[in-house]
C-alpha positions as CSV (number, residue, x, y, z in Angstrom):
1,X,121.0,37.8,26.0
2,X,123.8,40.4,26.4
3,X,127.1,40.2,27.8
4,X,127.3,42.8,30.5
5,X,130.2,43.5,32.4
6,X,131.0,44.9,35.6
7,X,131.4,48.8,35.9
8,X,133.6,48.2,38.9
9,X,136.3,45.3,37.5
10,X,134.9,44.7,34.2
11,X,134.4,41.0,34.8
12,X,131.7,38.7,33.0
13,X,128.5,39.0,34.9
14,X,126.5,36.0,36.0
15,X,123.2,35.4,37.1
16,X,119.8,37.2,36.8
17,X,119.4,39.6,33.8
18,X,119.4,42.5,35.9
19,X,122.3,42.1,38.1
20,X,124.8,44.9,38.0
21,X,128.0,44.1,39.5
22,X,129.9,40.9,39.3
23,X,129.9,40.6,43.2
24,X,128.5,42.6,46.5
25,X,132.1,43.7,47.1
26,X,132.4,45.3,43.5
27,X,128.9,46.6,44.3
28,X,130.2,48.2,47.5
29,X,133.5,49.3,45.9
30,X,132.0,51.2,43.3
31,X,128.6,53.1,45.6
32,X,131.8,54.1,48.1
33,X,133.5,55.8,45.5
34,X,130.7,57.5,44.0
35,X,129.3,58.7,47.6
36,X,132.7,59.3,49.0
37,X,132.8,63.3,49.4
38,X,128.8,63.2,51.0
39,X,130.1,60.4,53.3
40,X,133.6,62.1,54.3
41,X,131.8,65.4,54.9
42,X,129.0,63.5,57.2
43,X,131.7,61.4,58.7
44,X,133.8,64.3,60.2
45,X,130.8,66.1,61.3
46,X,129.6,62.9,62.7
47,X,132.8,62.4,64.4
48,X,133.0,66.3,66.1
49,X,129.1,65.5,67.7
50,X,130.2,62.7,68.9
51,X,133.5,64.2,70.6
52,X,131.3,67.0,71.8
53,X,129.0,64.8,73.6
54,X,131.4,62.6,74.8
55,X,133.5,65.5,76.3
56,X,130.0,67.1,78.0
57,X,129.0,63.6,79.2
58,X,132.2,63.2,81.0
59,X,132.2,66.7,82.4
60,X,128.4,65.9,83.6
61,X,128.4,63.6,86.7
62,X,124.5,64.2,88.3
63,X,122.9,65.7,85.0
64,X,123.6,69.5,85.9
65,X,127.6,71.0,86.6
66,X,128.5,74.2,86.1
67,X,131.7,74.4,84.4
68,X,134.9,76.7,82.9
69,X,134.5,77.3,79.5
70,X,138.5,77.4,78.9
71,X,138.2,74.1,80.5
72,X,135.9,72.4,77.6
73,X,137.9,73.9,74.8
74,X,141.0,72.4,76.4
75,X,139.3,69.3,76.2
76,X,138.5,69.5,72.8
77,X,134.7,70.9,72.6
78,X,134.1,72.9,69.6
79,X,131.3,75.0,70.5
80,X,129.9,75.3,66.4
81,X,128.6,71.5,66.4
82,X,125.5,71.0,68.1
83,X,122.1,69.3,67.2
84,X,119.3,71.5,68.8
85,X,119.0,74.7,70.2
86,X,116.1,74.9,72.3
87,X,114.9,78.5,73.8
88,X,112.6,77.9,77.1
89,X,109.6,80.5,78.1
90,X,111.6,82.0,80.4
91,X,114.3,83.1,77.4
92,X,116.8,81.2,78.4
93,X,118.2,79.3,75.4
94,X,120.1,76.2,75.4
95,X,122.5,74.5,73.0
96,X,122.4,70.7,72.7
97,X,124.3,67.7,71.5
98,X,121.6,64.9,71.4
99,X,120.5,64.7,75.3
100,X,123.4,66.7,76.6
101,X,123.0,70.7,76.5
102,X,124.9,73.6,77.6
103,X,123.8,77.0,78.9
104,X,127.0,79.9,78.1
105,X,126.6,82.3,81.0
106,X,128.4,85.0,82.6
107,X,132.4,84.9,83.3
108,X,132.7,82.9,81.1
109,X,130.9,79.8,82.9
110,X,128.7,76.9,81.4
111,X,125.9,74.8,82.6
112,X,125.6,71.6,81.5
113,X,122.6,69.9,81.7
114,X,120.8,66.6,80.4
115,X,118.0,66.7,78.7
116,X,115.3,64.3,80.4
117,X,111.7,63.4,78.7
């Protein structure tokens, strides 16, 4: 049997034969680094969805409200992050952030809406 170390500290590893790291926090330690641009670049785009829909929920009292456009970028909306586009039969085409969706129309106005099954 072999002496293997851990790639993480570099500490003796015991147990089964196949066992990798030395412990579950070396083992996390070591996938966090390896994954960390993929998880930083999810995480902030993760975090601007979620600011997005917070901001349209709290604009959105009875599931429609028409609002200022000024008035959601003030508030922090950044209108590039969105999960769905949806285009109805009518034409009319809709941008969403999971159940919460907004409509740009003229004068600069928006409709907000919420997406019901």
């Amino acid at each position: 049997m072999e002496n293997l170390t851990c790639p993480e500290c570099g500490d003796k590893i015991v147990g089964r034969s196949d066992k990798k790291f030395c412990s579950d926090a070396c083992r996390n330690t070591f996938n966090n680094k390896q994954n960390k641009t993929t998880t930083n670049y999810m995480r902030n785009i993760n975090n601007k969805l979620r600011k997005n829909y917070r901001i349209l929920s709290e604009h959105n009292f009875e599931g429609k409200t028409k609002i200022n456009r000024l008035k959601l970028q003030n508030a922090g909306f950044d209108f590039d992050f969105i999960t769905q586009i949806v285009t109805y039969k009518n034409g009319s085409q809709y941008f969403f952030v999971y159940d919460q969706g907004y409509k740009i129309l003229d004068n600069d106005w928006v409709l907000i809406v919420k997406k019901t099954d």
